[in-house]
ZAMARGU-4260 file (C-alpha; in steps of 0.2 Angstrom, whole numbers, plus 5000, padded with zeros to 4 digits):
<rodrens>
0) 5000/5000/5000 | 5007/5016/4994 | 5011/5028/5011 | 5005/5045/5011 | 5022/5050/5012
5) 5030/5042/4995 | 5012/5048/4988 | 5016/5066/4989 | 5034/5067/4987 | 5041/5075/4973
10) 5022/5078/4968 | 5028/5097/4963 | 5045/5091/4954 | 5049/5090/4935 | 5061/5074/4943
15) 5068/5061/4933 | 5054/5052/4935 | 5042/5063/4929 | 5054/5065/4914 | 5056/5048/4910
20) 5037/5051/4908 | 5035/5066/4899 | 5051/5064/4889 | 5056/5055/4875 | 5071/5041/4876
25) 5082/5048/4866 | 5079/5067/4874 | 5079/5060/4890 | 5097/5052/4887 | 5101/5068/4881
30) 5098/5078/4894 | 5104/5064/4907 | 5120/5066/4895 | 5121/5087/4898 | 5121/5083/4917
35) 5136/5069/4920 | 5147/5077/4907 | 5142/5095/4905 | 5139/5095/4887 | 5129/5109/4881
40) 5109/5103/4878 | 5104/5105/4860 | 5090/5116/4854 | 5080/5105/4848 | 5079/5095/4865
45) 5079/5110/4874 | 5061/5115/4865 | 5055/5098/4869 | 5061/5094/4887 | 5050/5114/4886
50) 5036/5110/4879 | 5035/5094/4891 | 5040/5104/4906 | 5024/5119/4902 | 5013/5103/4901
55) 5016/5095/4917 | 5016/5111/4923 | 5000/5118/4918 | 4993/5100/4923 | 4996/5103/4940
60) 4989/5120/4941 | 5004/5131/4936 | 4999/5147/4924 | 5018/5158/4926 | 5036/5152/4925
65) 5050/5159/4932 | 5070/5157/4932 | 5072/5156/4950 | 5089/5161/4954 | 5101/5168/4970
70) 5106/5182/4972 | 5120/5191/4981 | 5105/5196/4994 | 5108/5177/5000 | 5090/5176/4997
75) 5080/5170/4980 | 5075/5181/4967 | 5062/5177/4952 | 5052/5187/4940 | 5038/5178/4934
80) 5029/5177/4916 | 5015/5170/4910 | 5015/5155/4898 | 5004/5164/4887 | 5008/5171/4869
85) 4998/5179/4854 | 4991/5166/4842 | 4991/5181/4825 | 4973/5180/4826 | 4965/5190/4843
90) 4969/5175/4852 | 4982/5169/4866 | 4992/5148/4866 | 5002/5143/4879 | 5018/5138/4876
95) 5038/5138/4884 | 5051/5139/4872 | 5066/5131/4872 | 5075/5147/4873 | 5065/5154/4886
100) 5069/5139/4897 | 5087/5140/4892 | 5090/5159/4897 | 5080/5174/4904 | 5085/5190/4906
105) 5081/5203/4924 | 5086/5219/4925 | 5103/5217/4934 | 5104/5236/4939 | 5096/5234/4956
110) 5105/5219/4965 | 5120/5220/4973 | 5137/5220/4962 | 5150/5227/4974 | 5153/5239/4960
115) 5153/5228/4944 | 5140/5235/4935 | 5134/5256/4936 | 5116/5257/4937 | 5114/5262/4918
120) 5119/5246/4916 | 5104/5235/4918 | 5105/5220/4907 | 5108/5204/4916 | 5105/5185/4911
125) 5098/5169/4919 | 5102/5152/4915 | 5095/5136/4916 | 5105/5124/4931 | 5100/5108/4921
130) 5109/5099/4937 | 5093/5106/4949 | 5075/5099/4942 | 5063/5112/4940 | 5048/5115/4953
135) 5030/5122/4956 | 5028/5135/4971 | 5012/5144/4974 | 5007/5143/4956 | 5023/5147/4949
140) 5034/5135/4937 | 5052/5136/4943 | 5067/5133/4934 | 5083/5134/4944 | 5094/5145/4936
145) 5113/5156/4938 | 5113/5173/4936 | 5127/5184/4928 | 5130/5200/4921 | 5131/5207/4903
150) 5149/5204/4904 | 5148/5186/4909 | 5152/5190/4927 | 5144/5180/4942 | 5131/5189/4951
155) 5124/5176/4960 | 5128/5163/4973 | 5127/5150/4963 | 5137/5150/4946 | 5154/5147/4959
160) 5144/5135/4966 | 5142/5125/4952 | 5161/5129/4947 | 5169/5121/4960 | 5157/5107/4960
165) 5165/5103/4942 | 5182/5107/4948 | 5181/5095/4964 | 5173/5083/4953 | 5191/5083/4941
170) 5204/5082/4955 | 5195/5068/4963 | 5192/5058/4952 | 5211/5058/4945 | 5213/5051/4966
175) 5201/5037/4964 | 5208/5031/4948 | 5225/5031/4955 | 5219/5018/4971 | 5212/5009/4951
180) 5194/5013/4954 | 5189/5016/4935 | 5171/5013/4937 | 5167/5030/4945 | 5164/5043/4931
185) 5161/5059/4943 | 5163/5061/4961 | 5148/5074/4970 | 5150/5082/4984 | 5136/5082/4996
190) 5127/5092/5009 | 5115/5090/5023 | 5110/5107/5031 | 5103/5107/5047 | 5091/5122/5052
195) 5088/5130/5067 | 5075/5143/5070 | 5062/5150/5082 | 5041/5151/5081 | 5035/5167/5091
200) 5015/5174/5090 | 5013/5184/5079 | 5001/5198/5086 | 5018/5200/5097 | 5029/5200/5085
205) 5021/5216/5076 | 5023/5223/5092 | 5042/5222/5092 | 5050/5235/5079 | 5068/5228/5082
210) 5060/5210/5077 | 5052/5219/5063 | 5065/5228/5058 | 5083/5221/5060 | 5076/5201/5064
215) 5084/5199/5084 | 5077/5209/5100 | 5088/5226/5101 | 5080/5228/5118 | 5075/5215/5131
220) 5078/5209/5147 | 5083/5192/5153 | 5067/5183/5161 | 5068/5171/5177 | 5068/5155/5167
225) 5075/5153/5147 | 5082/5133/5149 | 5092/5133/5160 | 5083/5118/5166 | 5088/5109/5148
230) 5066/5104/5149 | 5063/5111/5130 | 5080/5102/5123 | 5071/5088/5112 | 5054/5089/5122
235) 5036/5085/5119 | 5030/5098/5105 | 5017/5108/5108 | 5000/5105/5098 | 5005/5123/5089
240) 5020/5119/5084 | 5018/5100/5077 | 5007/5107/5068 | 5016/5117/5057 | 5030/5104/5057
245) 5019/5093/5049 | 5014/5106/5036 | 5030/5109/5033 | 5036/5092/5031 | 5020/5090/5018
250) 5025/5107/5008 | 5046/5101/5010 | 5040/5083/5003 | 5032/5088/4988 | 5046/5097/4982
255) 5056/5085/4984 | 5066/5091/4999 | 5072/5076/5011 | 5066/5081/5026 | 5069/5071/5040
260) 5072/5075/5058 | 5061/5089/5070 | 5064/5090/5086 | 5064/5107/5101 | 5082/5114/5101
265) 5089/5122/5118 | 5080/5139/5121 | 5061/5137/5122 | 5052/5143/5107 | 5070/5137/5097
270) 5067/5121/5085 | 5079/5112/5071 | 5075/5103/5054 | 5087/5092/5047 | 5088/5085/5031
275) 5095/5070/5023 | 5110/5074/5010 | 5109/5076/4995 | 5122/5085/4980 | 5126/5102/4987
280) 5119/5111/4973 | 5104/5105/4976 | 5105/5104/4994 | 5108/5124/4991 | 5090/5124/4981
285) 5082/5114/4995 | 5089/5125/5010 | 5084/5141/5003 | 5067/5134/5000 | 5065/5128/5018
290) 5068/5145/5027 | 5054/5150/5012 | 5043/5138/5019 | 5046/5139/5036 | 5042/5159/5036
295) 5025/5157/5026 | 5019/5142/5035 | 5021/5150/5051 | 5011/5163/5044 | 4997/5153/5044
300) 4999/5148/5060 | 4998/5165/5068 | 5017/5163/5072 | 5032/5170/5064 | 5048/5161/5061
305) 5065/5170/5065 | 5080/5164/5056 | 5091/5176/5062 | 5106/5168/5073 | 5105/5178/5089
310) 5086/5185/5089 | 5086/5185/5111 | 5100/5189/5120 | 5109/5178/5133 | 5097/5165/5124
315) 5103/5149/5115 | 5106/5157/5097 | 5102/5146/5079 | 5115/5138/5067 | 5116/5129/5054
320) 5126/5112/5052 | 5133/5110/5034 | 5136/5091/5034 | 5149/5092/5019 | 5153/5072/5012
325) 5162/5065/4997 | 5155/5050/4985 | 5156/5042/4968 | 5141/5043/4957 | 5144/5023/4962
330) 5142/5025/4980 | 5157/5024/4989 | 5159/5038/5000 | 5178/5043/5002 | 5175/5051/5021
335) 5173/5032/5024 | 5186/5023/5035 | 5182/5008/5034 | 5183/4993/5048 | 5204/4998/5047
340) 5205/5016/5045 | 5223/5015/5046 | 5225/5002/5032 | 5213/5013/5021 | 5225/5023/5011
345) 5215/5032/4999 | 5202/5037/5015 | 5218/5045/5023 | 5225/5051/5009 | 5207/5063/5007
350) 5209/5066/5025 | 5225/5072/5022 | 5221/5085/5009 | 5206/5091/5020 | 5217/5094/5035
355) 5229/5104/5023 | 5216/5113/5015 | 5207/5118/5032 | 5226/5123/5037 | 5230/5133/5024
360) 5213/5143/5022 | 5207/5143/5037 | 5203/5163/5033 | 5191/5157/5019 | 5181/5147/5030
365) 5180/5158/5043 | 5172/5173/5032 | 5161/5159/5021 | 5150/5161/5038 | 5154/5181/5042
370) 5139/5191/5047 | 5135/5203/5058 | 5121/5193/5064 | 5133/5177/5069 | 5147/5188/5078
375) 5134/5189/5091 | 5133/5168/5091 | 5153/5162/5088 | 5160/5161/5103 | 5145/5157/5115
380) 5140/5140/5121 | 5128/5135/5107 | 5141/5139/5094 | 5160/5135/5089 | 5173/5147/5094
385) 5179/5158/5079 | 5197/5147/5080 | 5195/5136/5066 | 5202/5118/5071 | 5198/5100/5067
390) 5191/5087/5077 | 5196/5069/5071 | 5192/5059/5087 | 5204/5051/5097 | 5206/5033/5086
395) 5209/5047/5069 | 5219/5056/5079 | 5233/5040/5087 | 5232/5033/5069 | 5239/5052/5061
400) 5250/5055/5074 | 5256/5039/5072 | 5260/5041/5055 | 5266/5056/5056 | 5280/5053/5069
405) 5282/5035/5063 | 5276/5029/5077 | 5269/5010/5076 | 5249/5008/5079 | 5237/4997/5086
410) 5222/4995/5081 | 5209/4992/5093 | 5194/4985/5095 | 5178/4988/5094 | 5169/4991/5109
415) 5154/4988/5115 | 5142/4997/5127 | 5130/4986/5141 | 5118/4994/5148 | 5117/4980/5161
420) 5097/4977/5158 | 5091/4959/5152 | 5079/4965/5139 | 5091/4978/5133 | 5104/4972/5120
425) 5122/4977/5119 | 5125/4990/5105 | 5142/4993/5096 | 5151/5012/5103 | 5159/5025/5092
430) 5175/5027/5088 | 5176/5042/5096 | 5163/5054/5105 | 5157/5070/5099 | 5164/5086/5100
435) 5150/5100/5099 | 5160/5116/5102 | 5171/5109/5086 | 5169/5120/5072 | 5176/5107/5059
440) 5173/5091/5066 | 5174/5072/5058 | 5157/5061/5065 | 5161/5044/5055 | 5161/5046/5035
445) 5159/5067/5033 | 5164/5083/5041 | 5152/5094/5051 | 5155/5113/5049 | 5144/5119/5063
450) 5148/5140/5060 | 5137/5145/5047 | 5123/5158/5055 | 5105/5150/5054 | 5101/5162/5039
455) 5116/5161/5029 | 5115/5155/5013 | 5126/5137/5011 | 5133/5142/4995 | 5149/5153/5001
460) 5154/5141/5013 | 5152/5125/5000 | 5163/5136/4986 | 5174/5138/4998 | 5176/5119/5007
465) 5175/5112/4987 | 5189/5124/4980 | 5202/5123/4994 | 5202/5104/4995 | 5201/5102/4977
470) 5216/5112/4977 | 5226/5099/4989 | 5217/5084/4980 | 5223/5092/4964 | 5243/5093/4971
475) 5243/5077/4979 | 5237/5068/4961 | 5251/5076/4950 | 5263/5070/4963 | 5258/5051/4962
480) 5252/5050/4944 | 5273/5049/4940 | 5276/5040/4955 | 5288/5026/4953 | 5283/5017/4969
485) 5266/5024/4974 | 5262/5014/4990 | 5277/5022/4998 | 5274/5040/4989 | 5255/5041/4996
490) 5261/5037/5011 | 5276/5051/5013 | 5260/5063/5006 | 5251/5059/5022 | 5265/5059/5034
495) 5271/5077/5026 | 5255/5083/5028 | 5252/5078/5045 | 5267/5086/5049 | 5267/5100/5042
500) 5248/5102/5047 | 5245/5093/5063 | 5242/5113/5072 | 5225/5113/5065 | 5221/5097/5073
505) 5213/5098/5091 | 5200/5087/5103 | 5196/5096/5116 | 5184/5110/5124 | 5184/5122/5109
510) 5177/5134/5124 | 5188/5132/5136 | 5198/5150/5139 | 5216/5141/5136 | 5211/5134/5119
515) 5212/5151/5115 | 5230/5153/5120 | 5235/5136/5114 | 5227/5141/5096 | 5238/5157/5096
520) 5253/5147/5100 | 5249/5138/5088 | 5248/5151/5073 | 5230/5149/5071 | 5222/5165/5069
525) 5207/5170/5079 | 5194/5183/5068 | 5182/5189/5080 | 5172/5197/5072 | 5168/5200/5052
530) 5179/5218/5052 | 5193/5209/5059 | 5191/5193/5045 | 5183/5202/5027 | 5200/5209/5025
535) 5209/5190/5024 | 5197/5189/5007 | 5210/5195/4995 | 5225/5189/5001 | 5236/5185/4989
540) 5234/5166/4990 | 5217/5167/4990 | 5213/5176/4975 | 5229/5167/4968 | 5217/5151/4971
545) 5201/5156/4965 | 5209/5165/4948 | 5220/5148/4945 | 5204/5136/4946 | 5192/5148/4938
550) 5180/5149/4952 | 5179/5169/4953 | 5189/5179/4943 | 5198/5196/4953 | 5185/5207/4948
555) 5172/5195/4955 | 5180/5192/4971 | 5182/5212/4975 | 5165/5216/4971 | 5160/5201/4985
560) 5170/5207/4997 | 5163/5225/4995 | 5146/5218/4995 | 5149/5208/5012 | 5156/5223/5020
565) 5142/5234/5014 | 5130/5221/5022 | 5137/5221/5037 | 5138/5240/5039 | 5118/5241/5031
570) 5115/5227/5045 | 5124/5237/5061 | 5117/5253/5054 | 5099/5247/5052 | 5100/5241/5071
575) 5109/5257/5079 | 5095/5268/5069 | 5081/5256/5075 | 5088/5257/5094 | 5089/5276/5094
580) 5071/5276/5086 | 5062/5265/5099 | 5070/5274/5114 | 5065/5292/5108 | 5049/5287/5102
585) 5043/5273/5116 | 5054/5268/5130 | 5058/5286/5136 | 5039/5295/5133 | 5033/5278/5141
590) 5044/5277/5157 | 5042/5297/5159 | 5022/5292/5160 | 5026/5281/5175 | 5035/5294/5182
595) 5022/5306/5181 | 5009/5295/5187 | 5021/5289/5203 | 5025/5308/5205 | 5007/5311/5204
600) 5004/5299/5217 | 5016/5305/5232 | 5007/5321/5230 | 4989/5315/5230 | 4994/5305/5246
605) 5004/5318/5254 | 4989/5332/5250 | 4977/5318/5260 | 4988/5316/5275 | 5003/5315/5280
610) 5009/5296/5274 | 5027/5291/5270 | 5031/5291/5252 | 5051/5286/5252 | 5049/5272/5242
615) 5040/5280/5228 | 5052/5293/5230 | 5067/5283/5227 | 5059/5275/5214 | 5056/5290/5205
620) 5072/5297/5208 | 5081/5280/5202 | 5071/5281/5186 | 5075/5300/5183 | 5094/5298/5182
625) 5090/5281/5172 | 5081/5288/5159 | 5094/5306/5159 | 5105/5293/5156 | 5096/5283/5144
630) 5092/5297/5132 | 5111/5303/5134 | 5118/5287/5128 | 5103/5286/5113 | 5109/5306/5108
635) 5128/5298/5108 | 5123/5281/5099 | 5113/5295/5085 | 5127/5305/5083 | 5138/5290/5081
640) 5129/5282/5066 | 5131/5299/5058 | 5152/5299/5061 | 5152/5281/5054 | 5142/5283/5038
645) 5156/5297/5035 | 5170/5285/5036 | 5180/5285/5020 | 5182/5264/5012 | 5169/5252/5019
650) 5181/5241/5028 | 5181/5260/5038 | 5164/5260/5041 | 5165/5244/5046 | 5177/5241/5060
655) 5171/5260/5066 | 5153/5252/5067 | 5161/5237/5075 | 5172/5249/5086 | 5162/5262/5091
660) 5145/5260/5086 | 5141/5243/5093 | 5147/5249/5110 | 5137/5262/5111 | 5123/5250/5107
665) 5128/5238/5120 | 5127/5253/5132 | 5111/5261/5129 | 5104/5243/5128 | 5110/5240/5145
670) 5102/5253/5155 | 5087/5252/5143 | 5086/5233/5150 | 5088/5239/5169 | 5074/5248/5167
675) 5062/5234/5158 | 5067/5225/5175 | 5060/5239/5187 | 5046/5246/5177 | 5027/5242/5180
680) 5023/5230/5163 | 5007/5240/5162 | 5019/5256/5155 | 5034/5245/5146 | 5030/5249/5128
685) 5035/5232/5120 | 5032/5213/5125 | 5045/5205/5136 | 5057/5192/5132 | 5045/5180/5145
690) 5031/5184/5132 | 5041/5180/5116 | 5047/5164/5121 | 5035/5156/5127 | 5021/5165/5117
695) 5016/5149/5108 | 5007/5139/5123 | 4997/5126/5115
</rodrens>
């Protein structure tokens, strides 16, 4: 009996199955042709996988197409067009060319460039990403496409994507045919995002202008309980809330999106979805589609859903986990060890080039997941330190060092953990434990990159993990493909690297205080915040790597990093401006009314008779200098927004935002808070942190 479940999935998806449908044999090969080895479709299968495509689309309640595409506002952009054409005789057909599924062109002029287009120039191009099957949503065919410039110039998140996809793809498999694997034509990478986020009610959401406006609470103060008691962490969901997991399970499903696990996260109101992988390009798609989902469903639920990393204070913030893995289009996944790790030459030998890749660039990685809204999140105990470092587990880690100083191993065996309960069986134990405050951590056959902020787009921090190790995959193969003794040659590769690399490799409490002097001892570098690591972009060996493989050219790597920084100053700017608004216009008026009305009171009781008003009096004084103060630190933060959008280069702007602006933030926040915590709730203007979290009750 067919489950509801394998009903509905991929219901909305132009899949292989529907083509294999839809499409004739021959096209069909055709296109299955274009995706493994990148040949160009031809016209006359493009007008008919078209044609088929408008059909099914139509069928299934579709009346627009679009070329949905990704932007450099990490968010998705589409402009939509009906299927309809004139007929020549005052009539209309439906139709979708070959050429208009092929290539679209939006005006480029109004998405960020960093300064690689002028705003005359407004002719951009989509293109079809034949590699990511085309969808409906809300109505809308959408066909997964790259967007570039009228030069040819990426203007999107995706073309690099797809780039370093190819260019891992080459240096792998030259490594898998040296170990004589000549079945594998392409090695994919793949991606299992995890996502965190948080459901609040929405009639208090429209309440809050800082939610509303910047996405996290610029004002707030700590409530008595948030979970501390660890009772929400994978708990019983709320009849609320399950039911918009389900819906958004259904909606994820019938787009093909492998959603699989829900559960509660730390902080009450925080929850996580994770997927199962899938090739990173699409996994790309499918991420940016969730966070879609998540914020219209929870729409219709009278919730909202916040995606940005640090939305309460002192509060468990949300990541996303990037799951990053390695296989042949034959199945075998390279991250695999094996039953004897340490006699799996090829598995080290990948190993090997990750740890020197993760060594060298440890810069790149660390601004892939940059953002104003996740230098509030590194660092605290719900995310990794910003100190990149690798955890291998203590078996990956004896067998290394063992290598490395020729040191003889043992291997060991496989324990097993008894729970000492009759009914209960004995299960196998891991390898190794977990290591949570690890940003780059091994857990069995693929490597967790647990920094990306929970609204960040995957794509940067893929580019950036596929182009580095392809880089090391791509050294190490032109060294063994004229080995004269390769056993012994692969294995001086893995001892130099270890050697040479083995500073990037720790087990232990990422949050611990002396890992940060350790790291600094050990050369690693430790980028606070995104002013102190967007300038590490063009390095010379980083531009140098991504000119050689083709991935960006310079042009395309300065406007990024000019884009990035604007971001980040638009994103400080847009919360100092918001603070400096909500004090002048609500928290000051609003706390002078209590005064008034407690001022009002003394007199009233002191006209009647004679009765002892010192606590009201000391309350009133005590909220006097408060809110003296309170409006001097708003005046100071207004007139520093004003200095900083003066500075001369962005990176200026930037580190004076970072510098100056954000402490004055952090100061008028702090006496804004005391006063949350001593003001009658009957004046405080907005809703507290005690009714945001735990606004969704049922």
């Amino acid at each position: 009996m067919e489950s509801k479940i394998t009903k509905i999935f991929g219901s909305q998806v132009f899949n292989h199955q529907t083509m294999r449908t839809k499409l004739p044999k021959d096209v069909y090969k055709m296109y299955k042709k274009t995706i493994l080895e990148g040949i160009a479709l031809d016209p006359i299968c493009a007008n008919i996988i078209a044609t088929a495509m408008k059909d099914w689309a139509i069928e299934n309640g579709a009346t627009h197409f679009t070329h949905w595409f990704q932007p450099m506002t990490g968010i998705t952009a589409e402009k939509h067009d009906s299927f309809i054409t004139t007929s020549g005789n005052d009539g209309v057909v439906v139709e979708l060319s070959g050429k208009e599924l092929v290539q679209g062109e939006p005006d480029a002029s109004s998405f960020p460039n960093g300064g690689l287009r002028s705003t005359f120039e407004a002719r951009g191009y989509t293109a079809w990403d034949p590699t990511s099957p085309a969808f409906i949503k809300e109505g809308i065919l959408c066909i997964p496409s790259i967007f570039c410039s009228y030069t040819g110039e990426a203007l999107d998140k995706k073309t690099p994507l797809l780039k370093s996809q190819e260019l891992i793809n080459k240096h792998a498999l030259r490594i898998v045919k040296l170990f004589g694997n000549t079945s594998a034509k392409r090695i994919n990478t793949t991606v299992g995002p995890e996502q965190e986020y948080f459901l609040i009610d929405k009639t208090l959401f429209d309440q809050r202008k800082d939610l509303i406006y910047s996405g996290r609470t610029l004002f707030g103060a700590k409530p008595p309980k948030t979970q501390e008691l660890d009772d929400h962490y994978f708990g019983v969901l709320k009849p609320k809330v399950a039911s918009f997991m389900d819906e958004l399970n259904e909606e994820c499903w019938k787009l093909g999106i492998l959603a699989k696990t829900q559960h509660n996260e730390a902080a009450p109101a925080q929850h996580e979805l994770a997927p199962i992988f899938t090739l990173t390009n699409v996994a790309t798609d499918h991420n940016q589609l969730t966070m879609e989902l998540m914020k219209r469903i929870a729409l219709k639920h009278d919730m909202v859903c916040l995606l940005h990393e640090k939305p309460f204070e002192g509060v468990n913030g949300s990541g996303k986990h990037n799951n990053w893995s390695m296989a042949t289009d034959t199945g075998t996944n390279l991250l695999e060890p094996g039953v004897t790790p340490y006699e799996n030459a090829q598995f080290l030998l990948v190993l090997a080039a990750l740890i020197k890749s993760v060594d060298k660039y440890q810069d790149l990685l660390r601004i892939s997941v940059a953002s104003a809204g996740n230098d509030h999140r590194l660092g605290a105990n719900e995310a990794p330190p910003a100190i990149i470092s690798i955890f291998v587990g203590d078996e990956l880690y004896e067998i290394l060092d063992c290598i490395g100083h020729d040191k003889a191993y043992t291997a060991k065996n496989i324990e097993k953990i008894s729970i000492a309960v009759d009914a209960l069986p004995d299960f196998k134990k891991d390898t190794t434990d977990r290591n949570r405050t690890s940003p780059f951590a091994f857990t069995g056959n693929k490597f967790e990159f647990r920094m990306l902020g929970s609204q960040t787009s995957i794509s940067c921090t893929n580019v950036m993990i596929n182009t580095i190790v392809s880089e090391a995959l791509d050294e190490f193969a032109t060294q063994l493909e004229t080995s004269t003794d390769f056993e012994n040659d692969v294995h001086e590769i893995i001892k130099q690297t270890i050697v040479a690399h083995e500073r990037i490799l720790f087990n232990g409490n990422g949050y611990d205080e002396a890992w940060v002097i350790e790291a600094e001892a050990r050369g690693l570098l430790n980028l606070r915040c995104t002013p102190d690591a967007l300038p590490h972009y063009l390095a010379k060996k980083n531009v140098d790597l991504f000119t050689k493989y083709g991935v960006y050219t310079r042009n395309e790597m300065e406007s990024r990093y000019e884009i990035i920084v604007e971001e980040y100053c638009k994103a400080i700017n847009i919360e100092a401006s918001t603070m400096v608004n909500m004090s002048k216009k609500n928290i000051i008026p609003s706390v002078f009314s209590y005064i008034k009305d407690l001022s009002e009171g003394v007199a009233t009781k002191q006209s009647i008779a004679n009765i002892d008003c010192s606590v009201e009096i000391s309350i009133i004084k005590k909220f006097n200098a408060d809110v003296s103060f309170a409006y001097e630190k708003t005046e100071a933060l207004f007139a520093s927004i004003e200095v900083a959008n003066k500075q001369g280069t962005s990176i200026e702007r930037a580190k004076y935002y970072q510098t100056i602006v954000i402490p004055f933030m952090e100061e008028l926040r702090n006496i804004v808070d005391e006063m949350e915590q001593n003001c009658s709730k009957k004046y405080w203007p907005f809703p507290s942190y005690g009714d945001l979290l735990y606004s969704v009750s049922i």
